[in-house]
C-alpha positions in Angstrom: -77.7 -148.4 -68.1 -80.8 -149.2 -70.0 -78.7 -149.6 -73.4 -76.2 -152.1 -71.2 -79.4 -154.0 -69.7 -81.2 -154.4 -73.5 -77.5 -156.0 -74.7 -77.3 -158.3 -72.2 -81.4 -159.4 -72.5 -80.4 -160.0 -76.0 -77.8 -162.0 -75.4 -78.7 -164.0 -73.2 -82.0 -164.4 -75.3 -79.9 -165.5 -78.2 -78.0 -168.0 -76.5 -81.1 -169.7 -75.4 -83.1 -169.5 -78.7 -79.7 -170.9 -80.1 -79.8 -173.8 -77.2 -83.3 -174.7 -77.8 -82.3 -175.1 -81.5 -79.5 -177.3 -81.1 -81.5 -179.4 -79.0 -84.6 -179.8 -80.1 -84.5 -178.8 -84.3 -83.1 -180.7 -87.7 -82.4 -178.2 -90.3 -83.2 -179.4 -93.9 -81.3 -177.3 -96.6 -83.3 -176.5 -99.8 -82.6 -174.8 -103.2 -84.6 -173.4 -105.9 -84.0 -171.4 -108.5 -83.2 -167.5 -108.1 -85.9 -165.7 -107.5 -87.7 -168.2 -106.8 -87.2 -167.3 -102.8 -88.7 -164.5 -102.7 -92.0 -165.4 -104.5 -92.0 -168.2 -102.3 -91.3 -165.7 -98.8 -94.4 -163.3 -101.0 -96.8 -166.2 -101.1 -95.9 -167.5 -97.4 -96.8 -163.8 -96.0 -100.0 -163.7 -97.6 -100.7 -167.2 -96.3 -99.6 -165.2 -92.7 -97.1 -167.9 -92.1 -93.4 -168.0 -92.4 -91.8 -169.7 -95.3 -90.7 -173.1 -92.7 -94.4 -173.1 -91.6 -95.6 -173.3 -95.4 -93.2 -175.8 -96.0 -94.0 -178.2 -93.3 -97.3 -177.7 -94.1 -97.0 -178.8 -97.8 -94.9 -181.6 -96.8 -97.3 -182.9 -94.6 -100.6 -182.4 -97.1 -98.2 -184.2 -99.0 -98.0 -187.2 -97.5 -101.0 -187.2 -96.1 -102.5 -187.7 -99.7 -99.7 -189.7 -101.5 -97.9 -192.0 -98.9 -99.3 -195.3 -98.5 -96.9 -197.2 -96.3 -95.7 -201.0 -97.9 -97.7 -202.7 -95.5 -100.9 -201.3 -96.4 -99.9 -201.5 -100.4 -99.7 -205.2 -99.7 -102.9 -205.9 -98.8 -104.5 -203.7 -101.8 
């Protein structure tokens, strides 16, 4: 019964993680060159962070220091 009970749990825990997803996430596709992923997965566990958190992260220190909306520029 315990083996039946953990199925279901899982289940039903997948369909709601896979719900919240759908609902609520964008997926943005990447590629870099081979082996390049798992360098990049190396350096995002030693930051303690998933590779998605060290990308958002970078994005956003990104912008942060280079984006300078036009209506800003303008007044330069």
């Amino acid at each position: 019964m315990k083996g039946l009970i953990s199925m279901y749990y899982n289940e039903k825990r997948k369909a709601i993680t896979a719900k919240y997803v759908k609902t609520h996430l964008d997926d943005i596709k990447i590629r870099v060159p081979k082996g390049q992923r798992e360098k990049l997965k190396a350096i995002a566990s030693e930051m303690g962070m998933s590779m998605n958190q060290m990308f958002i992260k970078a994005v956003e220190e990104y912008i942060e220091k280079n984006y300078k909306p036009e209506a800003e520029s303008e007044t330069d």
